[in-house]
Residue frames as qw, qx, qy, qz and C-alpha x, y, z in Angstrom:
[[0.555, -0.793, -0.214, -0.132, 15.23, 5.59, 3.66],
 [0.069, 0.757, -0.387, 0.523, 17.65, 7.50, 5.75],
 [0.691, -0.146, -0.585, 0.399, 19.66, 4.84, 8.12],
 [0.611, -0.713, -0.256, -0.232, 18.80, 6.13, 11.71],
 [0.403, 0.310, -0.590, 0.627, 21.55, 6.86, 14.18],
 [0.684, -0.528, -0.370, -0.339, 19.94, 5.27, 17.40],
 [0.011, 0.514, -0.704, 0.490, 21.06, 5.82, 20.58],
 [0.793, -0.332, -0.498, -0.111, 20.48, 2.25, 22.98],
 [0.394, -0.563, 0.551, -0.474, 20.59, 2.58, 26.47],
 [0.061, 0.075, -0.983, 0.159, 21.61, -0.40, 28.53],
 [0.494, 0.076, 0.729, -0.468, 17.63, -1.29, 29.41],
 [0.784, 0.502, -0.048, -0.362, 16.92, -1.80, 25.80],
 [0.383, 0.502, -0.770, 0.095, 19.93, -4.00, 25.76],
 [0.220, 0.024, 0.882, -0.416, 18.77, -6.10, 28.53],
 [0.790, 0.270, 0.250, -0.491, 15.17, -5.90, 26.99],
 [0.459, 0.289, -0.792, -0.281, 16.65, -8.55, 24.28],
 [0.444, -0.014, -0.879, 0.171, 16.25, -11.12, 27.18],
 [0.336, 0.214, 0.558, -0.728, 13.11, -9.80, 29.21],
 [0.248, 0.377, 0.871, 0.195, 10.01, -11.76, 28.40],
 [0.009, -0.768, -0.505, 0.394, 8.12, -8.27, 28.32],
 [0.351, 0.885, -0.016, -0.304, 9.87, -6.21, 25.89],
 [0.590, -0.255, 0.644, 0.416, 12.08, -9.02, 24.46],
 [0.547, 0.497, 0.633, 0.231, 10.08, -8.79, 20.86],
 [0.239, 0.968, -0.074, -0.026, 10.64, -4.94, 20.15],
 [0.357, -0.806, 0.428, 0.199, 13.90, -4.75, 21.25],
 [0.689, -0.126, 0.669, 0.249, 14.73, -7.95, 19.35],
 [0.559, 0.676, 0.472, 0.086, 13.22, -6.50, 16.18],
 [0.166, -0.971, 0.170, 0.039, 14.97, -3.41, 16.64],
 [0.679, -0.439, 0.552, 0.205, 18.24, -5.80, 16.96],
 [0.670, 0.461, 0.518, 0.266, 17.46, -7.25, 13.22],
 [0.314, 0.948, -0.021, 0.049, 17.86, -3.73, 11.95],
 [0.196, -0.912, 0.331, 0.141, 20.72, -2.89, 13.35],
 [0.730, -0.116, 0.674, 0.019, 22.18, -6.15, 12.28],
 [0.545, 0.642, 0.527, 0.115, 20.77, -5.97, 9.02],
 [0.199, -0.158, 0.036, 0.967, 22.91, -2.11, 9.00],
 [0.072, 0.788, 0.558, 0.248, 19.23, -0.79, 8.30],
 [0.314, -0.924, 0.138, -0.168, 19.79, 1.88, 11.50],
 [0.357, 0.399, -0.524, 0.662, 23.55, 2.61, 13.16],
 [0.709, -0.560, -0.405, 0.139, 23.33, 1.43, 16.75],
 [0.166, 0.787, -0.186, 0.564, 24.71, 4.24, 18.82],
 [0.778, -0.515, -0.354, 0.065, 25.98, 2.90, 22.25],
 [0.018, 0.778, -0.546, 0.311, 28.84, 5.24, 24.96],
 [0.212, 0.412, -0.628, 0.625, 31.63, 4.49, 26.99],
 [0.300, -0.155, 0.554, -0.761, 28.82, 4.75, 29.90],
 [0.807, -0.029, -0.151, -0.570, 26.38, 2.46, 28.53],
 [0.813, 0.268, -0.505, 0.111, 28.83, -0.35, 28.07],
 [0.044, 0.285, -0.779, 0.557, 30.05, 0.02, 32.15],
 [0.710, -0.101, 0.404, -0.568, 26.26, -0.15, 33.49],
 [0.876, 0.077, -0.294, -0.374, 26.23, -3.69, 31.00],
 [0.323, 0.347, -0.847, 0.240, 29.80, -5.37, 32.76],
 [0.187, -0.132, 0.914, -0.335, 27.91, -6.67, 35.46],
 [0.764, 0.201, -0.062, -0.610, 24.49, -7.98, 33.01],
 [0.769, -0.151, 0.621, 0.012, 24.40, -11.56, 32.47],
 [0.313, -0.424, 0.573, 0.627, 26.06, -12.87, 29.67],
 [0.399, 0.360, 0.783, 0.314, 23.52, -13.33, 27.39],
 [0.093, -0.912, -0.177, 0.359, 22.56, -9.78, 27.82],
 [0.228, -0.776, 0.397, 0.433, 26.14, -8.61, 27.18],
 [0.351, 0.041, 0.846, 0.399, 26.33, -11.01, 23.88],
 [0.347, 0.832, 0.431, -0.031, 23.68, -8.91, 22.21],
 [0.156, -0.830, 0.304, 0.442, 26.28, -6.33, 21.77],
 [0.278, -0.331, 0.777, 0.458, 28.66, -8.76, 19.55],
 [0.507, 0.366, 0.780, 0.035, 25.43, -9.66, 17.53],
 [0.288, 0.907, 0.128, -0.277, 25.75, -6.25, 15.68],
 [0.569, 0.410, 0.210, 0.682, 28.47, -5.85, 12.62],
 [0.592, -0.390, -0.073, 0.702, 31.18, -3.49, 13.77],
 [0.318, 0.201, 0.647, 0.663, 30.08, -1.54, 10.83],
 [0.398, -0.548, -0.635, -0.372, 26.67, -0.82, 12.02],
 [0.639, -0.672, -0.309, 0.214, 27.66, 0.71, 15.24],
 [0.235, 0.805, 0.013, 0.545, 28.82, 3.85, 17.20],
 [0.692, -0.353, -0.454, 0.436, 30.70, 3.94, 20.20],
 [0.122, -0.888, 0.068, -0.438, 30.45, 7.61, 21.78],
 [0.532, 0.203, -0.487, 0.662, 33.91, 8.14, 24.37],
 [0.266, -0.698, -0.499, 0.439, 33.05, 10.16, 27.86],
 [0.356, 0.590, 0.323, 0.649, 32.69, 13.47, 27.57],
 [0.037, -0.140, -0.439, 0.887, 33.03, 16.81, 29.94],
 [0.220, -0.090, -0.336, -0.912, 30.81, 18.62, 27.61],
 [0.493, -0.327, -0.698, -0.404, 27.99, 15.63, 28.62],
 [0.521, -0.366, -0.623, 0.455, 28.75, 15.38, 32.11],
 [0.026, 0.159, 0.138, -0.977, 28.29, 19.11, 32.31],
 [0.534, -0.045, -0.263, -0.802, 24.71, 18.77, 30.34],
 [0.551, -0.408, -0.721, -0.104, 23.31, 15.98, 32.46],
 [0.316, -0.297, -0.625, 0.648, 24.27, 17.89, 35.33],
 [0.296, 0.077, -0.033, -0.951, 22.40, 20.94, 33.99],
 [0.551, -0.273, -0.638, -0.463, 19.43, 18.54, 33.80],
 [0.557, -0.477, -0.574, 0.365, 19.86, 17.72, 37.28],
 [0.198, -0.208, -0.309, 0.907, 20.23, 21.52, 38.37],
 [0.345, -0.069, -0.143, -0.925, 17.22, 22.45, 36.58],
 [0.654, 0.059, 0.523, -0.544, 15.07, 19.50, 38.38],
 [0.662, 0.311, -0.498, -0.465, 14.53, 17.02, 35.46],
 [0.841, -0.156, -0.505, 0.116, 15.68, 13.89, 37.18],
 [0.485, -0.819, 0.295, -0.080, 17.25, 14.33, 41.01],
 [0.103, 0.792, -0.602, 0.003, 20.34, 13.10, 41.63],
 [0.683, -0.102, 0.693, -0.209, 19.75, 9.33, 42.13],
 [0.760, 0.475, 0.428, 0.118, 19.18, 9.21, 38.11],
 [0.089, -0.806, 0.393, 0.434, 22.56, 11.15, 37.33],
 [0.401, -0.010, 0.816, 0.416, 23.17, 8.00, 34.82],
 [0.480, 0.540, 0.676, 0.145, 20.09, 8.48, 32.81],
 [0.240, 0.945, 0.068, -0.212, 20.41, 11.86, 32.54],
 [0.091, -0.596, 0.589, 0.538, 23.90, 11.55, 31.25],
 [0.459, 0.454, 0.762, 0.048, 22.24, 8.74, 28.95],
 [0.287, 0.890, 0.327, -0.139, 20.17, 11.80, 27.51],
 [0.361, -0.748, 0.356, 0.429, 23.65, 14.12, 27.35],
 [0.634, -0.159, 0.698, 0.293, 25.10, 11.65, 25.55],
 [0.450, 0.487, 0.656, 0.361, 22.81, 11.03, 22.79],
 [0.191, 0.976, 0.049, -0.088, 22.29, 14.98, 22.34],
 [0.128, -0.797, 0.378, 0.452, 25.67, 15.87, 22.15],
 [0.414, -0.085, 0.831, 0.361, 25.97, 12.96, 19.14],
 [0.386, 0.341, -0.131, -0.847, 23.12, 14.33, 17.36],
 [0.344, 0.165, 0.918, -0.110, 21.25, 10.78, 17.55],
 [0.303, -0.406, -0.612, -0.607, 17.98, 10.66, 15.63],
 [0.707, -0.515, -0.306, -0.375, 16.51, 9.35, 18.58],
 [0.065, 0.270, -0.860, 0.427, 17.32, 7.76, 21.98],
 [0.694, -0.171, -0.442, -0.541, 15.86, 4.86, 22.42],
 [0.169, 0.285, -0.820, 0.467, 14.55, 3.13, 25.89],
 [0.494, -0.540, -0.652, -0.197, 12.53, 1.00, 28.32],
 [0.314, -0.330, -0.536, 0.711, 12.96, 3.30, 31.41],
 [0.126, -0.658, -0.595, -0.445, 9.73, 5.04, 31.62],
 [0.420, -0.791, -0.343, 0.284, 10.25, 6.65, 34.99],
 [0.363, -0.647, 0.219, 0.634, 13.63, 8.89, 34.08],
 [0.238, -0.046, 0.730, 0.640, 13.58, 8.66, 30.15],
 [0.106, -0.314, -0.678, -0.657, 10.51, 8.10, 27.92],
 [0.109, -0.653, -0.626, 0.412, 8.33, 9.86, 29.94],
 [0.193, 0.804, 0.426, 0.367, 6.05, 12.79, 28.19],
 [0.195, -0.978, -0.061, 0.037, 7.06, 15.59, 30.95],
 [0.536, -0.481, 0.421, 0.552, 10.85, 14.79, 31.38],
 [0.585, 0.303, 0.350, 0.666, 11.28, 14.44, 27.46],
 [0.185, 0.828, 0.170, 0.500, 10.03, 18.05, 27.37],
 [0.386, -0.810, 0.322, 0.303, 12.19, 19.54, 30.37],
 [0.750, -0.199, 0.333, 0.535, 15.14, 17.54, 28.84],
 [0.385, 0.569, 0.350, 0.637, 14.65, 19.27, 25.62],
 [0.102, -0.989, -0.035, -0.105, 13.65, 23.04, 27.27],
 [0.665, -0.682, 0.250, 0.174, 17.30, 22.41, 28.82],
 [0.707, -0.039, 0.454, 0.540, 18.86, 21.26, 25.96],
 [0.299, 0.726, 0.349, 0.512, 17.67, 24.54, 23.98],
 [0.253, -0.966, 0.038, -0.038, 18.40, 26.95, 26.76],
 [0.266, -0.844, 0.322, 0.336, 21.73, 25.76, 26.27],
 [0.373, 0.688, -0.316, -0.536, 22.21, 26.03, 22.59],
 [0.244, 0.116, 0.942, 0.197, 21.66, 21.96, 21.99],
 [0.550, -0.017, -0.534, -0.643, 18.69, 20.66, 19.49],
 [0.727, -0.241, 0.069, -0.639, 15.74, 18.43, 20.39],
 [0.002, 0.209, -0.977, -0.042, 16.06, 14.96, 20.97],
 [0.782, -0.101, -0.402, -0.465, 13.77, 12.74, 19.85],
 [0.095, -0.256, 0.913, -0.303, 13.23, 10.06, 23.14],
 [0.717, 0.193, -0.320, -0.589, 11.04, 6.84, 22.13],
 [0.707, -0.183, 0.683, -0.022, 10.77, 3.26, 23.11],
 [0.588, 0.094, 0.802, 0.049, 11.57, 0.51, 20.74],
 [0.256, 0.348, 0.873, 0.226, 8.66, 0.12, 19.72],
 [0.356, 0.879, 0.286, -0.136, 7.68, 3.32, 18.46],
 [0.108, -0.703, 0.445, 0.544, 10.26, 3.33, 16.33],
 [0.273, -0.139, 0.863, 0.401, 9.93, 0.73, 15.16],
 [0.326, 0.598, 0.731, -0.047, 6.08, 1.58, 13.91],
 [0.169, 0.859, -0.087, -0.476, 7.39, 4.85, 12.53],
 [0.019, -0.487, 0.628, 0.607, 8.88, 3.04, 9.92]]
């Protein structure tokens, strides 16, 4: 099986330690751990986690250095989240998630994976993001919680 390259937003990093979506996320963890899938995490994920509590922020170190991608900032993203935010996809209050999205497109993720259902995994946004990310000459992303990833294998 082809080893996933998963982007993790910071609320699937906190979901390690939320009683509510502590078991996907944790399972999910084992892989990455395990170097099944390549944890993809940016520059921008790792600022929203400095102020998470520390057990939160100690999921991070539980992955083999190996097994992990660290994506630098990028104009190129910060220009394609804002084009997400000029074509209405998220307003301007969710300028993080949409760079989130950015991100993992301009890495050619497999997926991007999260618990933020209002700005992220959410059936209409994934299909703006993506109309946006083809109108300017990006590929689909694939945006999924967890746990439907973790049942696609």
């Amino acid at each position: 099986m082809k080893k996933l390259r998963i982007y993790v937003d910071a609320s699937v990093v906190g979901g390690c330690e939320d009683m509510e979506f502590s078991a996907d996320s944790l399972a999910l963890w084992s892989r990455f751990e395990r170097g099944d899938h390549i944890a993809v995490f940016s520059a921008h994920t790792l600022r929203e986690l400095e102020g998470a509590p520390e057990p939160v922020r100690d999921q991070l170190l539980r992955i083999p250095p190996l097994h992990v991608v660290i994506l630098g900032d990028s104009e190129e993203a910060s220009e394609l989240a804002g084009a997400y935010l000029a074509h209405g996809v998220v307003g301007p209050g969710s300028t993080s998630d949409a760079l989130h999205v950015a991100l993992a497109t301009m890495s050619h993720a497999d997926v991007l994976v999260s618990w933020n259902f209002k700005h992220i995994v959410n059936l209409g946004r994934i299909r703006q993001f993506n109309a946006v990310n083809l109108e300017m000459g990006y590929g689909i992303l694939e945006i999924r919680t967890p746990k439907e990833v973790l049942s696609y294998e």
